[in-house]
N, C-alpha and C positions, 0 to 999 in steps of 0.2 A: 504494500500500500504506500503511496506516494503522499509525504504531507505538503499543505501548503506553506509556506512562512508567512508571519505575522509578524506587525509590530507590537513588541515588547516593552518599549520605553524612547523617547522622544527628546531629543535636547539642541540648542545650539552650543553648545558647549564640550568642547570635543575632549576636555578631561574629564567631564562626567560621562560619556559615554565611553571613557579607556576605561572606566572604574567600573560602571554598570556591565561592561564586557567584559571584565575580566573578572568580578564576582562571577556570573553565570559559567565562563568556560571554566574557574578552578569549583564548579558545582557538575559538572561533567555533562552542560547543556551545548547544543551545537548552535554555535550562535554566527549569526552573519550582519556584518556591519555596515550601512546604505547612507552614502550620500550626497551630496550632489558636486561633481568633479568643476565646473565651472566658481563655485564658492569656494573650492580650496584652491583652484587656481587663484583667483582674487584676493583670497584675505576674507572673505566675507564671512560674518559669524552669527551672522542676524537671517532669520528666517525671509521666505523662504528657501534662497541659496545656502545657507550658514547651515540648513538642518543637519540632524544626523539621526538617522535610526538603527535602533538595536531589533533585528528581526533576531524571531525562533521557530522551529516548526507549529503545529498549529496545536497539535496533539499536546506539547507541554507548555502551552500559555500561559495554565492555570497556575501549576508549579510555578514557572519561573516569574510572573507576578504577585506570588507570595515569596517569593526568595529575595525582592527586591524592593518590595514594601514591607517586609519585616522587618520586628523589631533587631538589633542588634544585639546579641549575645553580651552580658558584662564579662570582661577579660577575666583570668582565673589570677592571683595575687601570686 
């Protein structure tokens, strides 16, 4: 069965989206990062050129938007 990708998370801000990628892939999600080549040509960081999307298959959306909106674990001492 073939999934579709979906957006997972949305930003222009391309170190929240190094971050949001790289929670998911050290969660052992296949993750694929979209967006638009003429904005990073430019510099541009402002929507709509500036986006950036964090796809995932479609099958773990659920997962991986609770992975991403949860809470964060307190550090152990």
């Amino acid at each position: 069965m073939k999934s579709e990708w979906v957006v997972v998370f949305r930003t222009d801000n391309p170190i929240e989206a190094s971050l949001v990628k790289g929670k998911l892939e050290d969660a052992g999600f296949p993750v694929f990062e979209r967006g638009e080549a003429l904005g990073k040509v430019y510099g541009l960081t402002v929507e709509p050129l500036g986006a950036i999307e964090i796809l995932v298959p479609s099958h773990l959306l659920g997962e991986a938007l609770e992975l991403i909106s949860g809470e964060e674990e307190p550090e152990s001492p």
